[in-house]
Structures are given as C-alpha cells and as structure tokens.
C-alpha positions in Angstrom: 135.4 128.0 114.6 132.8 125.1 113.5 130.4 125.7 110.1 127.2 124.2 109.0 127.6 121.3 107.2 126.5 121.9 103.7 122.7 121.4 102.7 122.5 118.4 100.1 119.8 118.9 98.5 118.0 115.9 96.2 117.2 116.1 92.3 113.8 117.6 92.9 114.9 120.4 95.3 117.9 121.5 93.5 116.2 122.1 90.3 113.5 123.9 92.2 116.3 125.7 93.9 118.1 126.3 90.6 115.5 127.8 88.8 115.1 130.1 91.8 118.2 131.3 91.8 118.1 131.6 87.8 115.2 133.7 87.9 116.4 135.8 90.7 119.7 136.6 88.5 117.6 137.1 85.1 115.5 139.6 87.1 118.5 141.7 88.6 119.7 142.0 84.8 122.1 139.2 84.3 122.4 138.8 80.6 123.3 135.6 78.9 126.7 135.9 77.1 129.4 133.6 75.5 132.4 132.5 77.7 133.8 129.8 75.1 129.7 129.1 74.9 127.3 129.6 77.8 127.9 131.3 80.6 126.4 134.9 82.2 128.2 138.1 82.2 129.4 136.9 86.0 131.2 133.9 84.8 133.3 136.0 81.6 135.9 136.0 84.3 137.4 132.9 84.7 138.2 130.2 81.5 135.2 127.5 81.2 136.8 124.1 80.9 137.3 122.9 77.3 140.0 120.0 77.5 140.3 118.6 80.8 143.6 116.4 79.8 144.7 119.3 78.1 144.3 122.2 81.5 145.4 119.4 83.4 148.6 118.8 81.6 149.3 122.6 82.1 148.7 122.9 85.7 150.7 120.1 86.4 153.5 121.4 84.1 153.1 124.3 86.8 153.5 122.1 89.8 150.4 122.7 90.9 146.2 121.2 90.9 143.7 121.7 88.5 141.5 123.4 90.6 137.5 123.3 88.8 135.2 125.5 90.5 131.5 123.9 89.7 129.4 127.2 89.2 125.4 128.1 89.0 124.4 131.0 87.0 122.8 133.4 89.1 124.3 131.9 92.5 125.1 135.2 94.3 128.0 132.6 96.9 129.2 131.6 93.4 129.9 135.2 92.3 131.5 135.9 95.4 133.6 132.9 95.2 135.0 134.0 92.3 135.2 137.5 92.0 136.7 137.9 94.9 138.7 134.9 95.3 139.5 132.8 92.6 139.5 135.4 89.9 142.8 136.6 91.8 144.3 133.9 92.1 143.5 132.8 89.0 145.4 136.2 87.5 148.2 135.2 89.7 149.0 132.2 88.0 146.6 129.7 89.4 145.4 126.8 87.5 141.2 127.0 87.7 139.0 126.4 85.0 134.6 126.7 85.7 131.8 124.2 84.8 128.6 125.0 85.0 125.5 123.2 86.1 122.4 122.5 83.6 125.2 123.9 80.9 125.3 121.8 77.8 128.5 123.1 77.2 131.0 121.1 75.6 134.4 119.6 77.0 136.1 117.0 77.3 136.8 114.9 80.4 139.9 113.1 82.0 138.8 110.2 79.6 139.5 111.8 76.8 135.8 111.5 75.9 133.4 114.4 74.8 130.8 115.1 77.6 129.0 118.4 79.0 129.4 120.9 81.6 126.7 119.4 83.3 127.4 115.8 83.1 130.7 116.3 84.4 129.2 117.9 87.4 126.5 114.9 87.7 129.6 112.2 87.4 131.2 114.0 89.9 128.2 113.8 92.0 128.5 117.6 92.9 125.2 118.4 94.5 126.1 122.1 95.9 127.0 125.5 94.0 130.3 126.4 94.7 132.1 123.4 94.7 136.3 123.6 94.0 137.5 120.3 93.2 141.2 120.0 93.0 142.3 117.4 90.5 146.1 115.9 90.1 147.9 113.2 88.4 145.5 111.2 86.3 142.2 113.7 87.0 142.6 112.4 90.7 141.1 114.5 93.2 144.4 115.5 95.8 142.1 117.2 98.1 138.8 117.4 100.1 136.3 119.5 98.1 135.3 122.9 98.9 131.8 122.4 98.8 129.2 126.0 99.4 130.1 128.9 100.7 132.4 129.7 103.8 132.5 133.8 105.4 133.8 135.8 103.1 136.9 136.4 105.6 137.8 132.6 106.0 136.9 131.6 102.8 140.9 132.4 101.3 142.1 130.4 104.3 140.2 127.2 103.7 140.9 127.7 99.9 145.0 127.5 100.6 144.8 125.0 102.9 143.3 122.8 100.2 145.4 124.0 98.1 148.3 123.2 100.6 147.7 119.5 100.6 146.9 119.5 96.8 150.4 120.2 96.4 151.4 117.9 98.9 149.8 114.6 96.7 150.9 115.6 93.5 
C-alpha cells in the first residue's frame, strides 16, 4: 500500500497553519499546563526532553534509540500519535522523549549546549508535526524519520520497522 508523500509546508504556511491548529485546540478547551515547562494537558503524557546527552546515554544503556517525537500543541495526528502509540510503548520501556515546536522550552542538545525546544526542531530541519526521529551513538540519526501521520492501523507497523533498523545501526 503506497501513502501521500508528506506536505512540506514553507515558514509562512506553517505558522499560518500552526496557529490554526493552536486556535482550534484552545477552542476545544485545551488548557496550557506544565510538563517540565510548556506543554498542553495532551502532551503530560510523555517526558519533554531536558538533557539530550543525558536520555541518550540511557537509551543506549538500554540497547535501544532515542526515539524524539517532534510535537505541535493542538495537532489532533500528534495526539493520536502518541496516545495511542508511543505512550505505550513508551510505558513499556521504550526510550522517547517530545519537543515541541514554537516552545521556548529549555534543553540541552547532543552538543552539550543549552538551546530550545524549538531550535532543536529548526536545526533538525523538521518541517511536519509528527515527526519521530530515532537518534543513536553520538545523537546520529539510525533511521529514516517518521515524518506526519500514517492510518491509525499501519501506523505501529511503520513505527517498529524503524525501530527494527534503529537497532540494527546501533
């Protein structure tokens, strides 16, 4: 079975886009809570990332890839995502921390340096919300990005099959 190829949108249409989808979540009642700073009552779920080096260290202790799932508040793909896939894994032992778009959030990166949620995401280039990256030795990614969303029956699949050859590179 074949997919769409993800829509990459430029700077001007994804801030137009993300303030769409922002708006859309403040009206259905999504409140803004802490999750280690800023994050909506969706995203409580799963850890933000704090320490790169330091979550890296532990999924690799582990035997397995940092898997950072690059989130929108609001995005109704990116509650899916995680709710009802990553947050299971996640209680079952899988490494994944969250970042956020437009989130001035601190952490720091594979560097070692202090940088933002968001400026991670820009660094990274990450255009679309969901994103998984899977990162191994180094803050290398080890596999091809999961970038949108994927049917909700496949999306699992895809997910360990990335996961698959994450494993393989470490």
């Amino acid at each position: 079975m074949t997919h769409p190829e993800p829509i990459h949108l430029d700077s001007r249409r994804r801030q137009v886009l993300c303030g769409a989808v922002a708006l859309v979540g403040l009206a259905s009642g999504s409140a803004w809570v802490s999750a280690h700073g800023a994050a909506s009552a969706e995203h409580r779920s799963l850890p933000a990332a704090l320490s790169l080096p330091a979550e890296l260290a532990g999924a690799l202790a582990r035997q397995s890839p940092l898997v950072v799932m690059a989130s929108l508040d609001g995005c109704p793909h990116c509650r899916v995502a995680r709710q009802s896939h990553l947050l299971p894994m996640w209680r079952e032992g899988l490494p994944i921390v969250q970042v956020d778009f437009r989130s001035e959030q601190q952490v720091i990166d594979f560097e070692g340096k202090k940088t933002t949620h968001d400026a991670l995401i820009q660094g990274w280039r990450v255009t679309l919300a969901p994103t998984l990256l899977f990162f191994g030795p180094a803050g290398r990614e080890v596999a091809p990005r999961m970038e949108g969303s994927y049917l909700a029956d496949f999306y699992r699949g895809y997910l360990e099959q990335r996961l698959e050859q994450a494993r393989a590179r470490l």
